[in-house]
Structure formats: C-alpha cells, structure tokens
DRENZAVEX-778588 format. One line per field, with one value per residue (C-alpha): residue number from 1; residue in three letters; x, z, y. Coordinates in steps of 0.1 Angstrom, whole numbers. Last residue first. Layout:
N
nr	(NUM; ...)
rest	(Ala; ...)
X	(X; ...)
Z	(Z; ...)
Y	(Y; ...)
***
This chain:
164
nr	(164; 163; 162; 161; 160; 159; 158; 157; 156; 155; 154; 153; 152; 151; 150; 149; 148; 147; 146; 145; 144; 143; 142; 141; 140; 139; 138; 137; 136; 135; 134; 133; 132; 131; 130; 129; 128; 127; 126; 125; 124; 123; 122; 121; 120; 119; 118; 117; 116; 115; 114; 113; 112; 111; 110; 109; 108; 107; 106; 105; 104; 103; 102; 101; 100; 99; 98; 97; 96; 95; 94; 93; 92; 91; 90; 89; 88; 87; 86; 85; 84; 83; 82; 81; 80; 79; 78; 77; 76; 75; 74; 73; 72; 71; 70; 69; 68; 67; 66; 65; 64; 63; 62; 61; 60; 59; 58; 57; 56; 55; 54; 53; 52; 51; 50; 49; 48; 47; 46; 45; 44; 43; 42; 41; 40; 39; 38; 37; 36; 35; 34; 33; 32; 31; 30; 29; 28; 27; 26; 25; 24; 23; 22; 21; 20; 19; 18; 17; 16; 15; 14; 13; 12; 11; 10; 9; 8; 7; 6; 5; 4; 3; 2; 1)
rest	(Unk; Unk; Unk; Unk; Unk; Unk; Unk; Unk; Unk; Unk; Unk; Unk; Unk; Unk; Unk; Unk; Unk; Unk; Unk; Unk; Unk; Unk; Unk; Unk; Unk; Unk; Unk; Unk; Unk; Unk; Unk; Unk; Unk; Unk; Unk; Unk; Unk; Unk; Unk; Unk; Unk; Unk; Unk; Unk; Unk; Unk; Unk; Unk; Unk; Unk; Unk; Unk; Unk; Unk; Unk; Unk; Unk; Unk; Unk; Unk; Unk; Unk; Unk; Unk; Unk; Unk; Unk; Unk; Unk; Unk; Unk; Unk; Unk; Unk; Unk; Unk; Unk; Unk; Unk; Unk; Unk; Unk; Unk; Unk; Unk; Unk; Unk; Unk; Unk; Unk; Unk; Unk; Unk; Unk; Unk; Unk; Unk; Unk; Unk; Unk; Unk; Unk; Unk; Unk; Unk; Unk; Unk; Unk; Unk; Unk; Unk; Unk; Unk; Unk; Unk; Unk; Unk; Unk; Unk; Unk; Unk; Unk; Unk; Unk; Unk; Unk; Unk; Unk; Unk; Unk; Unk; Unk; Unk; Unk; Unk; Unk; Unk; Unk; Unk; Unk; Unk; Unk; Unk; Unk; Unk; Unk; Unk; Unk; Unk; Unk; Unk; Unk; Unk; Unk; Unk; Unk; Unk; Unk; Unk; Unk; Unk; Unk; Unk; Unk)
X	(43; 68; 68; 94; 88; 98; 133; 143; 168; 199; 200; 237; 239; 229; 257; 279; 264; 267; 303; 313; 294; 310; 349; 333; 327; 359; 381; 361; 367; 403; 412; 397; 412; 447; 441; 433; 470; 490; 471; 483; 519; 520; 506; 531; 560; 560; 555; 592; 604; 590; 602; 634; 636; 630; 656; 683; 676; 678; 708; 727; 713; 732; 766; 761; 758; 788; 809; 800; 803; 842; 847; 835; 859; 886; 884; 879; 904; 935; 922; 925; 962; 966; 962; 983; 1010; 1003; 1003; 1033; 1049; 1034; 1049; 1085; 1079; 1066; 1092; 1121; 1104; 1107; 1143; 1151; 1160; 1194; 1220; 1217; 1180; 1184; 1208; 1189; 1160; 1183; 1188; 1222; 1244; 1243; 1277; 1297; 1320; 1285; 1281; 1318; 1304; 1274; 1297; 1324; 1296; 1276; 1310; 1320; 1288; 1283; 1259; 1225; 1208; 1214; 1206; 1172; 1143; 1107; 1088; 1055; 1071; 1106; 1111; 1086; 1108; 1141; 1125; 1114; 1149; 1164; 1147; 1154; 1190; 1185; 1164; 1188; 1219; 1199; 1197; 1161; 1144; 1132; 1110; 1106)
Z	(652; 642; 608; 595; 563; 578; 587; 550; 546; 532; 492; 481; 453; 465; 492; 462; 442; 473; 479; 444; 443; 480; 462; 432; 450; 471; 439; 424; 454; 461; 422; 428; 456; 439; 412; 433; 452; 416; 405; 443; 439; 402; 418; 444; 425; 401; 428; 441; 407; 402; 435; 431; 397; 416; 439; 412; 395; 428; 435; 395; 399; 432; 416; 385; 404; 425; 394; 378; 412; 420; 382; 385; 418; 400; 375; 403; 423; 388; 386; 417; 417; 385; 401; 431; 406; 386; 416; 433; 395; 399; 435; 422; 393; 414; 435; 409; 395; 431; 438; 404; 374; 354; 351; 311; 310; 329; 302; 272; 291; 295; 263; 247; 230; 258; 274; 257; 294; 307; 277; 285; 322; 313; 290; 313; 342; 316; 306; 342; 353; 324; 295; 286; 320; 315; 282; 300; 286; 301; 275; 302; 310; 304; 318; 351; 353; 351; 373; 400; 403; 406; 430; 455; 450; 458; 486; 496; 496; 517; 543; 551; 583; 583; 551; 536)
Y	(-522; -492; -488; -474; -450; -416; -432; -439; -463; -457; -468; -457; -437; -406; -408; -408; -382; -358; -370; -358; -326; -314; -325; -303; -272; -279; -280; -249; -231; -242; -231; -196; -195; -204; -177; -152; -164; -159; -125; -114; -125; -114; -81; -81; -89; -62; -36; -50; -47; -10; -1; -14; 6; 33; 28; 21; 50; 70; 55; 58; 96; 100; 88; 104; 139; 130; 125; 155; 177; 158; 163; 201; 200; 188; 218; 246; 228; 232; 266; 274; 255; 279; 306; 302; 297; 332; 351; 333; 347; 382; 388; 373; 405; 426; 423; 424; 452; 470; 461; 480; 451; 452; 475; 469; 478; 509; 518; 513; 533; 560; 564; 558; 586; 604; 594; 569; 560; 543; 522; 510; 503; 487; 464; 458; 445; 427; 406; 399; 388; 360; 375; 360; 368; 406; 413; 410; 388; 392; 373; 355; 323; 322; 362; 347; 320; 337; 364; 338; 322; 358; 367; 333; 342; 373; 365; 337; 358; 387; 356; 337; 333; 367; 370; 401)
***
C-alpha cells in the first residue's frame, strides 16, 4: 500500500483500474451500471429473498473482495508494463534494423572507395608508362635528328691534316 496516499485515493485509485481492466479484458459488474443508491436497495432486497439466489449471485451484487480488486489493479500495471516492453522490444528491432543499414551503407561505401581509389592508380600508372614510353621515343628520335644533322655538315677531318 502506498503511504503517501489516503484510503479515499486507493479506492478511488481501484476503482479506476477495475473499470479499465472490466473495459479491457470483459470484467463487467452489475455494479458499475447502477448509481449507489440503486445497487445498495437492490443487494439489500436480494438479501431479504433468502436462498433463492446463489451465493455467487450475491457476491456479485456486493461487489469486488479487497483481494480481486488487487489483483485486478495488480493485473492492469501488469498488462501496461507489458506493453511498454513490447513497445522497446519493437523500437529496438528498428533501432537494430536501422543500425544494421547504417553500418552496411559504410562498409559499402569504403569498399567502393577502395575500388575507386584502386581505379586511379592503375589509370595513373598505365598513364605515366605511357608518358616514358613517349619520352623515350621523343629522346630516341631528338638523338637521330641531331646525328643526321651533324652528318650533314662537312667538319674537317683531323686524321687528314698535314702538318708540314
């Protein structure tokens, strides 16, 4: 029992949670459709008839014990607390779902990174082979070119001076 409320507030607060718990899961009493004045006359006048009523008839009439009415608040925190667990358990599978995608999309985008950044380097190498090769063939025919130049021109031959 709580000790910060009254007995007014308990009952109060009990009879909130059965007329939720009897909406929710088909508890219905007599009870809650008749004003207190008219359930009072009636359990009374049932009362007054004697056996011709079982007694489950009339335990239904006076209403709930103290211990139904606990289990019955107890069953409806029950039945709330279960449904914010099931209400994590769902978020989290989004939260899980979501964080899955999330790491996949990185790794994804690393790879393909990697594959670009691969890509690159062998058009990069393919592109400086190809400039040596170009140099070489440039430089073998600049060398060409100046040889057929010199040859061209008549220098004179040192072996055939004659020295007198």
């Amino acid at each position: 029992m709580l000790r910060g409320q009254s007995d007014t507030d308990l009952v109060s607060a009990v009879r909130q949670a059965a007329s939720e718990v009897s909406s929710v899961s088909g508890y219905s009493s007599r009870r809650s459709q008749r004003s207190g004045s008219e359930s009072a006359l009636s359990r009374r006048s049932r009362r007054s008839k004697g056996s011709r009523y079982s007694r489950r008839d009339r335990d239904e009439e006076e209403g709930l014990t103290l211990e139904e009415q606990q289990k019955i608040v107890q069953d409806a925190a029950f039945q709330r607390y279960l449904s914010t667990v099931k209400e994590d358990a769902k978020q989290a599978v989004v939260d899980g779902t979501t964080w899955k995608s999330t790491v996949k999309g990185g790794l994804d985008e690393e790879q393909n990174e990697k594959t670009r950044r691969r890509h690159l380097c062998m058009k990069n190498q393919q592109h400086v082979k190809e400039q040596i090769e170009h140099n070489k063939a440039r430089r073998a025919e600049t060398r060409r070119e100046f040889i057929e130049a010199a040859s061209l021109h008549s220098y004179p031959l040192f072996t055939e001076t004659y020295i007198s």
